[in-house]
N, C-alpha and C positions, 0 to 999 in steps of 0.2 A: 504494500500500500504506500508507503514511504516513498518506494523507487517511482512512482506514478508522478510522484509529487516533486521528485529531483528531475532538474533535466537535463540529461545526460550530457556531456561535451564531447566534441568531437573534437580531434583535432589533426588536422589536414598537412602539417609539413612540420620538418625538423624545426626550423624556425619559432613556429605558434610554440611547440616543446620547449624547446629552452628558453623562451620569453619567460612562459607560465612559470618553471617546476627550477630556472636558475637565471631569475633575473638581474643577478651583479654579473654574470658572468655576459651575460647577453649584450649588454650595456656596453660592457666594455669591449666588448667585438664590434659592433655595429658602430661604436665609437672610432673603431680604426680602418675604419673605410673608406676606401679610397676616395677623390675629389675629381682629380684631373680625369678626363675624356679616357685618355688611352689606359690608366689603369683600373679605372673601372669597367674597360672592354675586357681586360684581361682576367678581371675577377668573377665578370659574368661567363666569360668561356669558361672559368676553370668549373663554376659553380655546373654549368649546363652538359661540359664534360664528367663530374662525377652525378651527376641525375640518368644521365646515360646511361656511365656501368653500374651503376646500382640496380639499372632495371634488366640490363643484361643477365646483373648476376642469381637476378630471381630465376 
């Protein structure tokens, strides 16, 4: 009856995870990220290439 009443979270990417369950830690990741044009082309590749093999590796 209780669980009716809670409602449940989902949570959709590593991201939303460590926001929620380690938020100093998050902070201070998203805090060092990159500015300029080119390195953050290069963080979103890296980011796009491990979302890749991760799904490969399923």
């Amino acid at each position: 009856m209780n669980e009716s009443k809670k409602e449940k979270q989902v949570i959709h990417s590593m991201k939303e995870f460590e926001k929620k369950y380690f938020p100093k830690s998050f902070e201070k990741k998203t805090a060092e990220e990159p500015t300029d044009a080119h390195a953050l082309g290069i963080s979103m590749a890296k980011e796009s290439l491990d979302k890749i093999r991760a799904r490969l590796a399923k």
